[in-house]
C-alpha positions in Angstrom: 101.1 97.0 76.5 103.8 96.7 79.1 106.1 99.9 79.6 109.9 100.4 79.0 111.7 99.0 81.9 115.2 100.2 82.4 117.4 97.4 84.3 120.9 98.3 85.5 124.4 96.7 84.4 123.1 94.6 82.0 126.4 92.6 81.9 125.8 91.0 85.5 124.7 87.9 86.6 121.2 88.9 88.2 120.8 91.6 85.3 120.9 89.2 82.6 118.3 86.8 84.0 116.5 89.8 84.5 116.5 91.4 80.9 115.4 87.8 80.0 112.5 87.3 81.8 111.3 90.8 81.4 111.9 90.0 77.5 110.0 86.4 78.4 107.0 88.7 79.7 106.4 90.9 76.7 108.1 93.7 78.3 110.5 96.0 76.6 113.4 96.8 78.0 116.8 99.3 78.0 120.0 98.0 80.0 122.5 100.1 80.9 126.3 98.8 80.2 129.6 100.7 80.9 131.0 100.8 77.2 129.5 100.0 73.9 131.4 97.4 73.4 129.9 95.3 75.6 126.4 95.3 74.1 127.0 92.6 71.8 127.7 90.2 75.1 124.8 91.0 76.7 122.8 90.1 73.8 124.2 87.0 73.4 123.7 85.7 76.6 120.1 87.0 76.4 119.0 85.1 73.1 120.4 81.8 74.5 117.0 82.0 76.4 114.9 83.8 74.7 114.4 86.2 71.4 115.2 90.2 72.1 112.8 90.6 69.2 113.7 93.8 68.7 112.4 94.7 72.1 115.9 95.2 73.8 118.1 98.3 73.7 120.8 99.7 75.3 122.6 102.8 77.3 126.3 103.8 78.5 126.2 104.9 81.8 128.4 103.9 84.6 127.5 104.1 88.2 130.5 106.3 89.1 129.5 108.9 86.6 127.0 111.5 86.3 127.4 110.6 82.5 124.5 109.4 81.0 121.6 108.4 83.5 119.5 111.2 81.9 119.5 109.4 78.5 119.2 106.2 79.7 115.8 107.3 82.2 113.7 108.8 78.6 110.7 107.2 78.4 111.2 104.7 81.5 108.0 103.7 83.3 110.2 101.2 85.6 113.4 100.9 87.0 115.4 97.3 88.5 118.4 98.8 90.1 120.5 95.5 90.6 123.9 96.9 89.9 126.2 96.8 92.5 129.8 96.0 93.1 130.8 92.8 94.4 133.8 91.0 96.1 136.2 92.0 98.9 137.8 95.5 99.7 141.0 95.2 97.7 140.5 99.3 96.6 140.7 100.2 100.3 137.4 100.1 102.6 135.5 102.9 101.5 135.5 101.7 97.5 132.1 99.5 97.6 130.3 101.9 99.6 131.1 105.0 97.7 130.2 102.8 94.8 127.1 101.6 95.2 125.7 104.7 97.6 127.0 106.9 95.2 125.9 104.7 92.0 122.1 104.5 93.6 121.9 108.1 94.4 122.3 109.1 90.5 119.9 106.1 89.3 117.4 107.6 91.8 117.8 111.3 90.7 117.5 110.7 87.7 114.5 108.3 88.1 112.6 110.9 89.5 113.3 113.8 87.4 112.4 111.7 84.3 109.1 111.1 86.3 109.6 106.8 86.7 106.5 105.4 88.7 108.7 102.9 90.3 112.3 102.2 91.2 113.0 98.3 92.3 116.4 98.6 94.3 118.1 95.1 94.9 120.2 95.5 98.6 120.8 92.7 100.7 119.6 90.2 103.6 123.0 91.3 104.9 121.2 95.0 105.5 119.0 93.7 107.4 120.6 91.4 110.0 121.9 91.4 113.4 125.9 92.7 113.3 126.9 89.5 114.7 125.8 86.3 112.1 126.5 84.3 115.8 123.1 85.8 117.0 120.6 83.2 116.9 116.8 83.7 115.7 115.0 84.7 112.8 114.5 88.5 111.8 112.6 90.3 109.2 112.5 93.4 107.5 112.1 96.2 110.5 115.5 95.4 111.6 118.5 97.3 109.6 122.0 96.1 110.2 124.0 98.4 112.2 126.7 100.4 109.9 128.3 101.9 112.4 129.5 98.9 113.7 133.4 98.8 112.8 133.2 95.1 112.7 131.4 94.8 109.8 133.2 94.1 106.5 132.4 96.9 103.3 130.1 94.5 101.2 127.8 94.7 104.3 128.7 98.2 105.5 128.2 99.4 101.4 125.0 97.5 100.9 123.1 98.9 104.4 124.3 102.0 103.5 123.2 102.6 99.7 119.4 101.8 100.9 119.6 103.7 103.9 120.6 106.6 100.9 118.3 105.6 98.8 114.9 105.6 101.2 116.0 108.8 102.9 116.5 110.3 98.9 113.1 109.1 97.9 111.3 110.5 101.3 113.2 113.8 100.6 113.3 114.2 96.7 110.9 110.6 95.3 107.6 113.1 94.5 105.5 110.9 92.8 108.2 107.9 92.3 107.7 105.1 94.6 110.7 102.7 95.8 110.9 99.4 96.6 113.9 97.1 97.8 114.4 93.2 97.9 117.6 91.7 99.8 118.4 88.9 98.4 120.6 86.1 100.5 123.0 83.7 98.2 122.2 83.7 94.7 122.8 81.0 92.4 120.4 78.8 89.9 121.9 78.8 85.6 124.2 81.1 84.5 123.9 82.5 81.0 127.7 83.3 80.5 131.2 81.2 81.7 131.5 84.3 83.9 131.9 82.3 87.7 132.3 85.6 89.7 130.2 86.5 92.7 128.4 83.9 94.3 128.3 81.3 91.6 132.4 81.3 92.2 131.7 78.7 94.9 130.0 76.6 93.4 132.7 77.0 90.5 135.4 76.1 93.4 133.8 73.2 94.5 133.5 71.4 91.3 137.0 72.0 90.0 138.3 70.7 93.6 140.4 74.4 94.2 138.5 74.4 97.4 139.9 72.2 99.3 137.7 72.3 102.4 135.0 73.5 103.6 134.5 76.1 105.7 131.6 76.1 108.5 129.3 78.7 106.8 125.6 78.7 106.2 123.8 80.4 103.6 120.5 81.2 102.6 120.0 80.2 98.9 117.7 81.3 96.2 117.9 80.8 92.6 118.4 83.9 90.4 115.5 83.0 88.5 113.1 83.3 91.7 115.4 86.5 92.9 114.3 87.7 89.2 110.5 87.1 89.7 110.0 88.6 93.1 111.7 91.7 91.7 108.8 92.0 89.1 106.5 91.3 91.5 107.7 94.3 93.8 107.5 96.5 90.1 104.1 95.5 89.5 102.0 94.6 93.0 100.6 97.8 94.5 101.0 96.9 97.7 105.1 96.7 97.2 105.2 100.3 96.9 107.4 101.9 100.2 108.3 98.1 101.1 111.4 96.4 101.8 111.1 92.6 100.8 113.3 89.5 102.0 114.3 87.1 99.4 116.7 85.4 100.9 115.6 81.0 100.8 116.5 77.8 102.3 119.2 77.8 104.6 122.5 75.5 104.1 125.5 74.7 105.5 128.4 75.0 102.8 129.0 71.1 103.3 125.4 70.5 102.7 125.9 72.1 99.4 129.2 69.9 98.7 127.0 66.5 99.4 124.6 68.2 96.7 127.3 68.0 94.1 129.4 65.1 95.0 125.8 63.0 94.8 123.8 65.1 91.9 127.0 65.3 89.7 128.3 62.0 89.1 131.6 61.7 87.3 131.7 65.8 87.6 131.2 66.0 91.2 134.7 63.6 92.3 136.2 66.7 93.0 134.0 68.2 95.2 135.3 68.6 98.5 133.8 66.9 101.6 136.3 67.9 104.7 134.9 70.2 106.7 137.6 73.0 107.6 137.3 73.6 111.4 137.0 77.7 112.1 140.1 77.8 114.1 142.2 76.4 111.1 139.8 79.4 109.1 141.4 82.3 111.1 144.9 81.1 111.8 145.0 80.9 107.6 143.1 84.7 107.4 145.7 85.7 109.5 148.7 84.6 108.2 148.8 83.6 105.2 145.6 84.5 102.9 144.2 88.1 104.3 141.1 87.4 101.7 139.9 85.0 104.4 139.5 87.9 106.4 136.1 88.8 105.4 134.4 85.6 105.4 135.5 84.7 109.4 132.7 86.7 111.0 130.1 84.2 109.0 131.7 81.0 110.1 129.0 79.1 112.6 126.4 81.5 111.7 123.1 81.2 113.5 121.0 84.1 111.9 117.9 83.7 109.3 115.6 85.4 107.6 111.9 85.0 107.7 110.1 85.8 103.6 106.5 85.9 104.7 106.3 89.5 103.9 107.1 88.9 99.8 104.8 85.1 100.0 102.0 86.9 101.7 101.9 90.0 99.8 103.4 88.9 96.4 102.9 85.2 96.2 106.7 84.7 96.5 107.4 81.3 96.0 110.8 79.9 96.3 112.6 76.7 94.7 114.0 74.4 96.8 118.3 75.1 97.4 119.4 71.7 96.1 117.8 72.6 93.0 119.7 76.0 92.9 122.4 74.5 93.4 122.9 71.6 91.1 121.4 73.9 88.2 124.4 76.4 89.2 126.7 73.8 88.6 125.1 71.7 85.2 125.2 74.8 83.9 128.9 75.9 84.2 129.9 72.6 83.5 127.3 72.5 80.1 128.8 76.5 79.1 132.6 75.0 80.0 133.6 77.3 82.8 134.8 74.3 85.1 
C-alpha cells in the first residue's frame, strides 16, 4: 500500500495537480495550507478531477514559520516540496530568496528528523542556466546558474539559491533521507481553479487581449500534468535518488504561442494578440513608464535550452507536445470563466 505523501501549499497551481494525481494513484496524501480556512478550496478543486475518498488530509504550516512542519512531517514516507513564491520583487530584492531558502530549509529539517526516505524539491530550469538567456547552446544539469551575478533578477537569484541550501543541508544533516530536484521551464496545461497567477497569467492576457503585443521571448513549455508525473517518478525510481532532473519541454517563441490561440480558439481567440513588440520598444517602456518590465528584459531574444535526456533516460519522462499545453491552458480558463 502506497505511503503518506506530504505535498507543499496545497493551494497552488502545481500542488493541486499534484494532490490529484497522487489521489489518482492510490496514494494518500497530507497538504500543507497556510490557514484553515483554505482547506475547503483545495478540496474543491481536487474532487473536480478526482474523489479524495477519504484519503486527503490536511496541515497549517507556512513556509515563513517554524510553526507547524513537525505535525505536518508525522507519519510521512514522501515529501513534494513545490511551494515557492512567485512573481516580481515588489517586497524589496531579498523577499523571494529569504522565502523560499528559508521555506526549504524548515521542510528539509523537519523531513529528516521525522525520518522521510525522500524529499522531491521542485527548483527551476532557471538554476541551472547560463546568467545571460543571450548565450546560445543547450545545457543540462551540471551547470548551476551563477547567483552571484548582480544581473540576475530574485525569482532566479531565490530559486538557484534555495537548492544550493537545500543539497548542501541534505549532504550536511540528510542521514538516511535522500533528495531529489526537478526544474521545471514554463508551466501550463488545465487549471483546476479561476486562479490565472504565475505562468498561466499569460496565457490569461493573451485571450482577454490586455496584452497588446508580444514581446520577443521564448520559453520552454511543459504541461503541469507531465511536471506532476516526472515528480513522482523522481519519488519513486531508485535511480533519482541525489539527482537533479530537467523538466523543462518544447521551446516557443511567445508569438508562436499567440498563433496557437488565435487558430485553436475560434471565436475566443479574436483577441489574441499577433504584433510582435520589438525589444527596443520593451526597455524604453521598463524604463519609463512600467518598472514591472524590468524583469522580463534580460529574456527578450533568448537563445538558451535545456536538454531532458537525464529524466527520459532514467525515468521514462515523456513530455506532451507545447501546443497542447497551451490550448488546454486556455479551454480551461475560458470553460472555469476566468477570461
Amino acid at each position: 500500500m502506497p505511503g503518506l505523501v506530504l505535498v507543499t501549499g496545497g493551494s497552488g497551481y502545481i500542488a493541486g495537480w499534484t494532490i490529484a494525481e497522487l489521489l489518482r494513484r492510490g496514494h494518500h496524501v497530507r497538504t500543507t495550507v497556510r490557514s484553515a480556512a483554505r482547506e475547503r478550496s483545495v478540496t474543491a478543486a481536487v474532487s473536480g478531477v478526482v474523489d479524495p475518498a477519504g484519503r486527503l488530509s490536511f496541515a497549517v504550516a507556512d513556509l515563513t514559520a517554524d510553526e507547524g512542519w513537525e505535525a505536518a512531517l508525522k507519519g510521512v514516507e514522501h515529501v513534494l516540496h513545490v511551494a515557492s513564491p512567485l512573481g516580481l520583487s515588489s517586497d524589496g530584492p531579498d523577499a523571494l530568496v529569504a522565502t523560499a531558502r528559508d521555506g526549504t530549509l524548515r521542510v528539509l529539517r523537519a523531513a529528516t528528523a521525522a525520518g522521510v526516505r525522500r524529499v522531491v524539491m521542485t527548483s527551476a530550469a532557471n538554476a541551472a542556466s547560463p546568467s545571460s538567456y543571450a548565450t546560445e547552446g543547450v545545457t543540462d544539469e551540471t551547470l548551476w546558474t551563477d547567483a552571484s551575478d548582480p544581473t540576475l533578477i530574485p525569482y532566479r537569484r531565490s530559486k538557484t539559491l534555495a537548492e544550493r541550501a537545500a543539497w548542501d543541508f541534505m549532504e550536511r544533516h540528510g542521514g538516511g533521507t535522500e533528495l531529489t530536484t526537478v526544474l521545471p521551464g514554463a508551466v501550463f496545461g488545465p487549471v483546476l481553479t479561476a486562479d490565472t497567477s504565475g505562468s498561466v497569467g499569460i496565457v490569461a492576457r493573451m485571450i482577454t487581449g490586455e496584452m497588446a503585443g508580444i514581446p520577443r521571448i521564448g520559453l520552454e513549455i511543459v504541461d503541469v500534468r507531465d511536471l506532476v508525473d516526472v515528480h513522482i517518478r523522481a519519488m519513486t525510481s531508485p535511480a533519482a535518488a541525489g539527482q537533479r532532473f530537467l523538466a523543462t519541454g518544447e521551446f516557443q517563441w511567445m508569438a508562436d504561442m499567440a498563433r496557437t490561440l488565435r487558430d485553436g480558439l475560434g471565436e475566443h481567440g479574436r483577441r489574441v494578440p499577433t504584433r510582435e513588440v520589438p525589444d527596443v520598444v520593451i526597455r524604453l517602456l521598463a524604463r519609463f513608464r512600467d518598472p514591472s518590465l524590468r524583469e522580463i528584459t534580460p529574456a527578450l531574444g533568448r537563445r538558451s535550452r535545456h536538454s531532458t535526456e537525464k529524466a527520459r533516460t532514467l525515468l521514462g519522462w515523456q513530455p506532451r507536445p507545447a501546443r497542447q499545453a497551451v490550448l488546454d491552458c486556455a479551454e480551461s480558463l475560458i470553460a472555469r470563466g476566468a477570461v
